[in-house]
C-alpha positions as a Python dict, from the first residue, in 0.01 Angstrom:
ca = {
    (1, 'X'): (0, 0, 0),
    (2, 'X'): (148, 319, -147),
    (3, 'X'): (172, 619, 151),
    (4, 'X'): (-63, 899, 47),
    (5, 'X'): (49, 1286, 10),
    (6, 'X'): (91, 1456, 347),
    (7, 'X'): (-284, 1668, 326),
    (8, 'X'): (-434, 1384, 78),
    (9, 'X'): (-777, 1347, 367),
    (10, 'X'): (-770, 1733, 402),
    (11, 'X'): (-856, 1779, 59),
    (12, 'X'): (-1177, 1615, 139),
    (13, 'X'): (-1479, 1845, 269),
    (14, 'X'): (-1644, 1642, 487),
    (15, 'X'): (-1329, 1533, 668),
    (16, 'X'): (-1264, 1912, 729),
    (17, 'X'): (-1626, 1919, 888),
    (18, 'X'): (-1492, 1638, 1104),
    (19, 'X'): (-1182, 1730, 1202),
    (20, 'X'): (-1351, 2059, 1290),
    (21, 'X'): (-1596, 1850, 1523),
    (22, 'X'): (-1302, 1667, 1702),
    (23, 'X'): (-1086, 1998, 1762),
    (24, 'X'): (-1387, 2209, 1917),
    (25, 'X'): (-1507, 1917, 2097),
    (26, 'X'): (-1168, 1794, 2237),
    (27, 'X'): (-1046, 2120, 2338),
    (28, 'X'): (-1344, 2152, 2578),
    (29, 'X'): (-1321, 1823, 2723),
    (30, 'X'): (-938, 1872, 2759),
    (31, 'X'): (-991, 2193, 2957),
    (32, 'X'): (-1292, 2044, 3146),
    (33, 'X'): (-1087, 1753, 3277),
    (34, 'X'): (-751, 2002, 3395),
    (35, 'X'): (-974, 2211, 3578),
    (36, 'X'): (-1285, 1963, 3719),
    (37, 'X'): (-997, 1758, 3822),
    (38, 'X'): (-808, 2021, 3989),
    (39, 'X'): (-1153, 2179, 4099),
    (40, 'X'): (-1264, 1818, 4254),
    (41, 'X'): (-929, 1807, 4465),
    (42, 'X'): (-939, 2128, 4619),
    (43, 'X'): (-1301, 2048, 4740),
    (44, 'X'): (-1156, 1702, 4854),
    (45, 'X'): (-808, 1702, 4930),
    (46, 'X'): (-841, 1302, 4884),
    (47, 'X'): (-689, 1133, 4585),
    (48, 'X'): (-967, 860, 4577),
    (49, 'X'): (-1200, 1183, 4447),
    (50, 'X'): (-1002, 1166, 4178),
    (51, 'X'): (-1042, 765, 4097),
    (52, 'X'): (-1386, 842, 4121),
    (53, 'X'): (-1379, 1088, 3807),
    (54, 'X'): (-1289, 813, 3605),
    (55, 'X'): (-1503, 563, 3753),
    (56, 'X'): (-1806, 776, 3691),
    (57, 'X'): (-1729, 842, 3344),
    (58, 'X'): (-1616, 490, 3241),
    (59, 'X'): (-1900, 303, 3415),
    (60, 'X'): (-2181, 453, 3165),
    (61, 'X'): (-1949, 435, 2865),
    (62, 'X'): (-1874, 50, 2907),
    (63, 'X'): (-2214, -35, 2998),
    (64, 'X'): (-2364, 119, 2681),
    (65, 'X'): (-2130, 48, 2478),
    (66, 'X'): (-2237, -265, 2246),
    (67, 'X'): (-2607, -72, 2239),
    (68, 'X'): (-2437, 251, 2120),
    (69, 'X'): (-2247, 53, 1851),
    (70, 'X'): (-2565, -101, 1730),
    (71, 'X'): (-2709, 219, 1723),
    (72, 'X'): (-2447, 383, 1543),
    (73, 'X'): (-2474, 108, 1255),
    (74, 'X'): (-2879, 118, 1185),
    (75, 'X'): (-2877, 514, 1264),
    (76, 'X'): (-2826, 827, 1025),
    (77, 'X'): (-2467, 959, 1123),
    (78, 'X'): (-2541, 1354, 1122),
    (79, 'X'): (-2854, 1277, 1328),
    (80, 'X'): (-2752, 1028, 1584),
    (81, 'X'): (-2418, 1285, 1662),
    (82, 'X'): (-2654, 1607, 1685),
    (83, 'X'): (-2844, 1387, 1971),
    (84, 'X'): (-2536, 1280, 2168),
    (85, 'X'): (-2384, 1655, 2120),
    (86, 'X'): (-2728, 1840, 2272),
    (87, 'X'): (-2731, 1591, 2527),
    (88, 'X'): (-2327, 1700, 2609),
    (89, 'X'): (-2412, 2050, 2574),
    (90, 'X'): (-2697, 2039, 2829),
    (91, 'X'): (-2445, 1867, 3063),
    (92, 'X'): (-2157, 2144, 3007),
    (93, 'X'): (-2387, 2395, 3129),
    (94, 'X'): (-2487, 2226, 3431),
    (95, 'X'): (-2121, 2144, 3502),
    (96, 'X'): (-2051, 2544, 3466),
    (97, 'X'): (-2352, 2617, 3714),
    (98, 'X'): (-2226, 2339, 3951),
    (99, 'X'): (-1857, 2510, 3961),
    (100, 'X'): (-1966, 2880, 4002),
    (101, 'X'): (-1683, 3069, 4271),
    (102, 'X'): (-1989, 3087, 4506),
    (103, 'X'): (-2149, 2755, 4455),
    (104, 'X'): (-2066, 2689, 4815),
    (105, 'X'): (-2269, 2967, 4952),
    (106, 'X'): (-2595, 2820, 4818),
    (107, 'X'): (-2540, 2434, 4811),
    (108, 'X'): (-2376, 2176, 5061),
    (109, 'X'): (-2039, 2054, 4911),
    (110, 'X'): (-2138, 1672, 4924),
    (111, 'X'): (-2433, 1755, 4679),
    (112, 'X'): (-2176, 1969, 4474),
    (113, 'X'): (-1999, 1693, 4431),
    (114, 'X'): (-2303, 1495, 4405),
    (115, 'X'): (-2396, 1649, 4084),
    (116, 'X'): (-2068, 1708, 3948),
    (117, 'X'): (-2034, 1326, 3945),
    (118, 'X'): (-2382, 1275, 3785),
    (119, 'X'): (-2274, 1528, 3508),
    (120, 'X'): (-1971, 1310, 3418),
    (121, 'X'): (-2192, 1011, 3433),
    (122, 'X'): (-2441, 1165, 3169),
    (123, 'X'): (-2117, 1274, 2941),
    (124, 'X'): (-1972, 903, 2926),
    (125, 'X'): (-2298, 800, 2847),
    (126, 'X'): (-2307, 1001, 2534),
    (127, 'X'): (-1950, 867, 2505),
    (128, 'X'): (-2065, 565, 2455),
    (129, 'X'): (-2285, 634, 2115),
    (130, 'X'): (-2028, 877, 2034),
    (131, 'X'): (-1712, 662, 1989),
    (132, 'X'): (-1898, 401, 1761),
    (133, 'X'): (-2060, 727, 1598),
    (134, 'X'): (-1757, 890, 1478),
    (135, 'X'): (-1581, 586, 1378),
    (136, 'X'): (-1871, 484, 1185),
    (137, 'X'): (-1830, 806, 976),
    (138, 'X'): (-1485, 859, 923),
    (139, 'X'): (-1506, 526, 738),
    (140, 'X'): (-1787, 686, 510),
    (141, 'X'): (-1608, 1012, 378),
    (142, 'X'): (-1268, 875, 281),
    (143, 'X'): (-1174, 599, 73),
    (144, 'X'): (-980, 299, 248),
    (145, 'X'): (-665, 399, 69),
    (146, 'X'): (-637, 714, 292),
    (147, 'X'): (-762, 548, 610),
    (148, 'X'): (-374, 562, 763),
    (149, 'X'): (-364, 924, 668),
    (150, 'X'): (-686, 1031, 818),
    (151, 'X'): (-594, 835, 1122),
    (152, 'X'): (-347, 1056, 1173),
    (153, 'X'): (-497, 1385, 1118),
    (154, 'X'): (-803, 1309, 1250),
    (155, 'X'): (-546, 1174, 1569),
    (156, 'X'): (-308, 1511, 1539),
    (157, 'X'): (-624, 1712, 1582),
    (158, 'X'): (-721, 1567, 1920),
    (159, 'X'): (-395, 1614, 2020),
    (160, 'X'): (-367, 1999, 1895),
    (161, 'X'): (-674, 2006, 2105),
    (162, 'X'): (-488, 1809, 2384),
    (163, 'X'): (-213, 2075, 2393),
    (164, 'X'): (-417, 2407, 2387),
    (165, 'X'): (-713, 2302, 2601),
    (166, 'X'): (-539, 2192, 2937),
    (167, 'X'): (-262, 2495, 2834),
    (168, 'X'): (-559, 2709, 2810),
    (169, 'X'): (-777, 2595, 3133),
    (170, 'X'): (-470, 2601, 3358),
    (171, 'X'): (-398, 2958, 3249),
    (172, 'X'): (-733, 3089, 3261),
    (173, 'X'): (-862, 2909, 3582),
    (174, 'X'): (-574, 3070, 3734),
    (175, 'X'): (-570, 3406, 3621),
    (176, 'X'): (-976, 3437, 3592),
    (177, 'X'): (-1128, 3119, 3855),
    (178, 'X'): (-1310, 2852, 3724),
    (179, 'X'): (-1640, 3060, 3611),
    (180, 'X'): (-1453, 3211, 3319),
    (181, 'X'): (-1286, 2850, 3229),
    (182, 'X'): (-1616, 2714, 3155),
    (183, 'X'): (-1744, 3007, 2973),
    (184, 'X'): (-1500, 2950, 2720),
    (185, 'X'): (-1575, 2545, 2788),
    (186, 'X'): (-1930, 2589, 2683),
    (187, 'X'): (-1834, 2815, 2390),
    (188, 'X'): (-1650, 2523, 2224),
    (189, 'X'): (-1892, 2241, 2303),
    (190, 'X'): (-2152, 2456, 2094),
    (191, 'X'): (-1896, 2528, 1807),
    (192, 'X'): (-1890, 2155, 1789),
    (193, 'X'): (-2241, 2109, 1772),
    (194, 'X'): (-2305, 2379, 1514),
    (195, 'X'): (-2041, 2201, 1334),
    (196, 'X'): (-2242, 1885, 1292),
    (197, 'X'): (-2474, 2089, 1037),
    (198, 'X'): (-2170, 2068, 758),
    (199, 'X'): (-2169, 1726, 737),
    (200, 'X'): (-2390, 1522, 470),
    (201, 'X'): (-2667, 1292, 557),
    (202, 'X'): (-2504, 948, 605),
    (203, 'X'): (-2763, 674, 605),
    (204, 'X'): (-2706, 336, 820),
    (205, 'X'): (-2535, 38, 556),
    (206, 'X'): (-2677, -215, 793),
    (207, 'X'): (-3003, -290, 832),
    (208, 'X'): (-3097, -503, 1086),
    (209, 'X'): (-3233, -859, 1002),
    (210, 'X'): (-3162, -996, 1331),
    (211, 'X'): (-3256, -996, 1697),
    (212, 'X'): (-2999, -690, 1844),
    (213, 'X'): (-2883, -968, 2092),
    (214, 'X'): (-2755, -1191, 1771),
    (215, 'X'): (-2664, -868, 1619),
    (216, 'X'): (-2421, -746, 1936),
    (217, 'X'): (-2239, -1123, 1940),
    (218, 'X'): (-2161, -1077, 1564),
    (219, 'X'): (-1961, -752, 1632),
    (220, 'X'): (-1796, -944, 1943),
    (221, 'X'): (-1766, -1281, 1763),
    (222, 'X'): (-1542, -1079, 1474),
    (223, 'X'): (-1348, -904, 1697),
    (224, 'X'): (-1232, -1197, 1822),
    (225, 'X'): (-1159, -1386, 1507),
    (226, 'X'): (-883, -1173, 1450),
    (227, 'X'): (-560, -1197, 1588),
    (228, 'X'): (-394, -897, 1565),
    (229, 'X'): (-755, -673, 1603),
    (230, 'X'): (-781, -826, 1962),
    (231, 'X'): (-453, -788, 2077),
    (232, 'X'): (-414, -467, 1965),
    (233, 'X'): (-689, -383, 2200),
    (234, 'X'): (-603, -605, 2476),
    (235, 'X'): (-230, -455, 2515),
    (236, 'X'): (-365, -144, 2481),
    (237, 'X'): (-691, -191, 2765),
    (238, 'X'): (-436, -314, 3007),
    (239, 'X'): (-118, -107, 2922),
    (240, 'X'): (-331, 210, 2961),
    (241, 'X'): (-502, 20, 3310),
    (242, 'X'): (-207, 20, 3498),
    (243, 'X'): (-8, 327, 3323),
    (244, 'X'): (-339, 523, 3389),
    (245, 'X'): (-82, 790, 3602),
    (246, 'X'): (-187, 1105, 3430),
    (247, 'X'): (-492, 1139, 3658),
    (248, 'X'): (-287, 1176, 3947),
    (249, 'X'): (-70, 1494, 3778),
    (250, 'X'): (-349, 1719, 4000),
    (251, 'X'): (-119, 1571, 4312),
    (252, 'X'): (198, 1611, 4160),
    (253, 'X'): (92, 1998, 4072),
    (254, 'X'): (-74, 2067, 4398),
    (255, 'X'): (174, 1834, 4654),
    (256, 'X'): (489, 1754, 4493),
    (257, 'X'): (592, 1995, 4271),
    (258, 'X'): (426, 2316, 4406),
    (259, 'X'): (336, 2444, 4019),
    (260, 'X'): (-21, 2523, 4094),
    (261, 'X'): (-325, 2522, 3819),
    (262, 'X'): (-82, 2677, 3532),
    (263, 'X'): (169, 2369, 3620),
    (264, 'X'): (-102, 2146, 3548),
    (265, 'X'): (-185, 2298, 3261),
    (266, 'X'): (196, 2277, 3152),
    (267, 'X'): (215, 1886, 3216),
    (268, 'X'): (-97, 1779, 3071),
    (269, 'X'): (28, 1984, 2735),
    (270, 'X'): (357, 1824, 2740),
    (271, 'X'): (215, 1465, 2653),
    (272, 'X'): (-31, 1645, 2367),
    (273, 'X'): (326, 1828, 2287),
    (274, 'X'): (498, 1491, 2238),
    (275, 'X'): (251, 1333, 2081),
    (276, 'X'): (103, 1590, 1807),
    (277, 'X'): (484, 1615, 1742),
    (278, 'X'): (503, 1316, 1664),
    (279, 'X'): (185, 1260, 1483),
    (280, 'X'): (314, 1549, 1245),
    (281, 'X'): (611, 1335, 1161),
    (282, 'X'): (413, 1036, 1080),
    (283, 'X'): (241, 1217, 845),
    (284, 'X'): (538, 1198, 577),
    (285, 'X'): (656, 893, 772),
    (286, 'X'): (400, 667, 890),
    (287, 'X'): (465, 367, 1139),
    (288, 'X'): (361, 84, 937),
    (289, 'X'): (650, -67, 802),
    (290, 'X'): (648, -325, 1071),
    (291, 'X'): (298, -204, 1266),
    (292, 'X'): (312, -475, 1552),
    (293, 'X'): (654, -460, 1619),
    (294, 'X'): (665, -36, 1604),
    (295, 'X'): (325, -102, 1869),
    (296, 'X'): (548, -299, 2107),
    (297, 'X'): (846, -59, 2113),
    (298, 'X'): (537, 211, 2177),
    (299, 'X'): (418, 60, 2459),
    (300, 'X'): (750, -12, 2608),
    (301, 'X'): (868, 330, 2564),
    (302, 'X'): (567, 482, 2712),
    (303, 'X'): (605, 249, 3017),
    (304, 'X'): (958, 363, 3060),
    (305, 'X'): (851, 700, 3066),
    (306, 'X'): (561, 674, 3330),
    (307, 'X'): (843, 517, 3585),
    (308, 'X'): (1070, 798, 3509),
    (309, 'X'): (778, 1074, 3537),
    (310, 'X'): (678, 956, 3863),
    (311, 'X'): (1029, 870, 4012),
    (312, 'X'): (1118, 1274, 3923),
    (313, 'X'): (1204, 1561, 4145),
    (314, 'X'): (1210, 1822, 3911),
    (315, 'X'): (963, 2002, 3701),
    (316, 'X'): (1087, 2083, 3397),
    (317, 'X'): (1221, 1732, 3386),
    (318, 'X'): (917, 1576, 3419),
    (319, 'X'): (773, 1814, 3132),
    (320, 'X'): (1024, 1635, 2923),
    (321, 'X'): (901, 1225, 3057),
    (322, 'X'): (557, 1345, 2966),
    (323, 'X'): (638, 1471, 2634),
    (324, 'X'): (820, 1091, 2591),
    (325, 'X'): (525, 950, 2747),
    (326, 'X'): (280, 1137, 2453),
    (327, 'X'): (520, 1066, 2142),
    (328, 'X'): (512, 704, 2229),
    (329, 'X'): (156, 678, 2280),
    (330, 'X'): (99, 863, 2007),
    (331, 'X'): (313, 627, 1768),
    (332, 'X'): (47, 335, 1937),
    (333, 'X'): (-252, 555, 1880),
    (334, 'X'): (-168, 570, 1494),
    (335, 'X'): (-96, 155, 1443),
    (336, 'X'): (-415, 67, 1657),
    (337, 'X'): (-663, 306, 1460),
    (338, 'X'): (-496, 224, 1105),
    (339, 'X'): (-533, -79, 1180),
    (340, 'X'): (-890, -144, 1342),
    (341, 'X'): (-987, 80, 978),
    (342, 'X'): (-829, -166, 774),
    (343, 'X'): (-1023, -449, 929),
    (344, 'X'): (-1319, -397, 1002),
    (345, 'X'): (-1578, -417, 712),
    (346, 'X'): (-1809, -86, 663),
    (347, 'X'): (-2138, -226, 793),
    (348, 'X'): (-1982, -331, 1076),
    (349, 'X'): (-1811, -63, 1207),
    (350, 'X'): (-2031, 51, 1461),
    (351, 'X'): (-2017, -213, 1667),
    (352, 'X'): (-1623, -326, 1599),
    (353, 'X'): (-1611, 22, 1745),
    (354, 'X'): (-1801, 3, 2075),
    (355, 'X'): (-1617, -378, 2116),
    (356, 'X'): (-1269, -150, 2101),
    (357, 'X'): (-1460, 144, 2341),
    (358, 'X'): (-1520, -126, 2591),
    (359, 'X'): (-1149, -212, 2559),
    (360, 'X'): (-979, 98, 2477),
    (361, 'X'): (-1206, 420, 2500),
    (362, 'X'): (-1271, 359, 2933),
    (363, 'X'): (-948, 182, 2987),
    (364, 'X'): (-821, 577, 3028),
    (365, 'X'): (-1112, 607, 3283),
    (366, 'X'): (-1067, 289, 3472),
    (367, 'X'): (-696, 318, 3463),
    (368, 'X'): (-754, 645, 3632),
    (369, 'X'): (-962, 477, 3881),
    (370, 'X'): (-623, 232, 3935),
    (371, 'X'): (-408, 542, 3979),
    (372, 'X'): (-609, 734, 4241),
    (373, 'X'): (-663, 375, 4491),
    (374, 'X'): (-363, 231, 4431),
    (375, 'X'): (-192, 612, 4542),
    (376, 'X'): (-465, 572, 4828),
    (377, 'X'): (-297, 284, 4950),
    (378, 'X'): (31, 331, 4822),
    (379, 'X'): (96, 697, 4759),
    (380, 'X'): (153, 882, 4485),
    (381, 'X'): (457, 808, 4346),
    (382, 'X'): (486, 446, 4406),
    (383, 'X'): (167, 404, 4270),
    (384, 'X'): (294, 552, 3961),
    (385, 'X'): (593, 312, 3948),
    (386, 'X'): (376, 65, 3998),
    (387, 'X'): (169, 119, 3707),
    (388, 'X'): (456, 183, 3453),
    (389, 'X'): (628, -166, 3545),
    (390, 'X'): (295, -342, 3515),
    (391, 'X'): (288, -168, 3200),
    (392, 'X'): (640, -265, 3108),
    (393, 'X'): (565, -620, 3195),
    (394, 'X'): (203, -614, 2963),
    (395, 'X'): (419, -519, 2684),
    (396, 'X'): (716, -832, 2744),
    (397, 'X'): (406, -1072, 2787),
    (398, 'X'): (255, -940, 2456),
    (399, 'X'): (567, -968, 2262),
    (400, 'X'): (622, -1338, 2396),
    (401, 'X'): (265, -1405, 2288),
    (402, 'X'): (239, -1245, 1921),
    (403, 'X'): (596, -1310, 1786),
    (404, 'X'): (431, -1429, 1490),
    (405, 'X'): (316, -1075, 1434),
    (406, 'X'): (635, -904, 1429),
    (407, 'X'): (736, -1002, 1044),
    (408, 'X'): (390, -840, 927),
    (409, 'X'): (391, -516, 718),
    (410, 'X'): (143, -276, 612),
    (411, 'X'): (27, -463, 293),
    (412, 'X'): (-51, -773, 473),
    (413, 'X'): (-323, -653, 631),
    (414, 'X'): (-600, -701, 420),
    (415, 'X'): (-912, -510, 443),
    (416, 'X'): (-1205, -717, 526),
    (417, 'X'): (-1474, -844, 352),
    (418, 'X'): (-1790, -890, 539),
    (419, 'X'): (-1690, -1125, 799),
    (420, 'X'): (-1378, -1261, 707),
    (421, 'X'): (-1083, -1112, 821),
    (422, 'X'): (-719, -1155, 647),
    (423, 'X'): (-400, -1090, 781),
}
């Protein structure tokens, strides 16, 4: 398979419209989850508050997951996303209410914190038709021969997003307080939803002929079938589990490292620095000579620099681990969606998608539910060691596991037809 010019998906109108979607969207969720997180801890002082961010998002988002895909395969694309964005609008602006200066003055802080948590439940529930959703149509407005490429910029846009958002909320939540943050929060979650209106009508390519039980094992049942799919998504659910660390940089700002809210904002846009870097570079040279072997030295490099981030003492040197720790992910990030494009056949796609949300889109939530109990009972930094050597160790077990994997290139993985899948 011949690489693609540099901007070949940009040149297409709906992926504009998309990428557009993912920016405004990202960047809002980015700065929501610096300053909520921050926000939450200064209520709390108590790490497991933070666990219980991730819990209440990935709880929702893994239980309606396989539904969502379904969904997402019999359901009109600009339609279904123009539901799940009103619903996360709605939810934006009672998160901005809920975090007014004065809140306190007016409610108790347990039911504060009550509703904060109910808002992040709502949002991962809209997560979980959303994932399937947008995976669904990025397979409908490019052709398979730039699938790679849009990976990547659809990928380098989240990150941009990554980069400027928590940059953005650190800055403003501490120059301004957390009332202006989510003025400009709300701002972007409607850009995204105006955005929606750009994009075509995309009607569902499966209709359903079965009972949605039968239908929700044949999405699991392929999954499964192929080798590389489902351990591409199995290294990644459990690498991300135990190197879930980044929800504990709140601690590190606050306790350790004394930076405050515009140190947060600093370290959470020095992994989206490494990794739209990175992601910029793969854009003339993309990762999939060898794909499984360039996954495995991913993953171990971004184990290697979890250990090192949470064994450091100093800040700007743990700016630099966390950019490491985003170019390697972002090198994994790249393989895995390339990949899971390649195989999965067009009517399908929905619910291949919620299979990989239930292993890959809450394993960032769950892990950060790891993170915050095991620093409960641990503390903070040897919980992050902890995670980064179970991480390490994911990775050896993998490679022992999938050696026959390593030889494969780019061109021998087939796209599939209906249900079979070649590699």
């Amino acid at each position: 398979m011949e690489n693609p010019q540099p901007f070949a998906a940009l040149k297409f109108r709906e992926f504009r419209s998309y990428i557009s979607i993912r920016f405004c969207f990202t960047f809002a969720y980015q700065m929501q989850a610096v300053v909520l997180g921050f926000h939450i801890y200064q209520l709390t002082k108590d790490p497991l508050a933070l666990a219980f961010i991730g819990l209440s998002e990935a709880i929702p988002a893994i239980g309606i997951a396989l539904y969502g895909g379904y969904v997402a395969d019999k359901s009109e694309k600009r339609g279904l996303l123009l539901k799940i964005f009103s619903g996360v609008f709605l939810c934006t602006l009672v998160l901005a209410f809920f975090t007014r200066d004065n809140i306190l003055d007016h409610f108790e802080k347990n039911t504060v914190l009550g509703v904060l948590y109910g808002m992040i439940f709502c949002i991962g529930l809209a997560r979980g038709f959303f994932s399937p959703a947008t995976f669904s149509l990025m397979g409908q407005i490019l052709p398979k021969r730039l699938y790679p490429n849009g990976a990547t910029w659809s990928s380098s846009s989240w990150q941009l997003a990554s980069i400027t958002g928590p940059l953005t909320g650190g800055l403003l939540y501490a120059a301004f307080g957390i009332s202006t943050v989510y003025f400009v929060i709300v701002s972007f979650v409607f850009l995204a939803l105006v955005s929606i209106f750009f994009l075509r009508r995309h009607e569902p390519l499966f209709i359903p002929g079965e009972k949605i039980l039968d239908s929700l094992k044949s999405g699991i049942q392929f999954v499964f079938k192929s080798k590389m799919m489902l351990g591409a998504m199995s290294l990644d659910l459990f690498s991300v589990f135990f190197g879930g660390a980044i929800a504990l940089l709140p601690i590190f700002a606050h306790d350790i490292l004394n930076v405050g809210a515009e140190g947060l904002g600093m370290m959470r846009a020095a992994i989206s620095i490494g990794a739209i870097s990175t992601m910029l570079i793969m854009t003339r040279f993309p990762p999939m000579h060898r794909p499984w072997r360039n996954l495995l030295i991913a993953v171990t490099g971004f184990a290697l620099s979890i250990i090192c981030y949470g064994l450091s003492k100093n800040f700007y040197l743990t700016l630099f681990f966390l950019f490491c720790e985003g170019a390697f992910d972002s090198v994994s990030v790249i393989i895995r969606s390339t990949i899971m494009q390649l195989l999965t056949p067009d009517e399908m796609r929905g619910r291949v998608s919620s299979v990989n949300s239930m292993f890959i889109g809450s394993s960032n939530e769950i892990g950060a539910f790891e993170s915050g109990l095991t620093a409960k009972l641990m503390t903070t930094v040897p919980a992050v060691v902890f995670g980064g050597s179970m991480t390490l160790g994911i990775a050896f077990i993998t490679y022992l596991k999938t050696k026959s994997l390593l030889p494969l290139t780019l061109n021998d993985i087939r796209p599939a037809e209906k249900h079979e899948v070649q590699i």
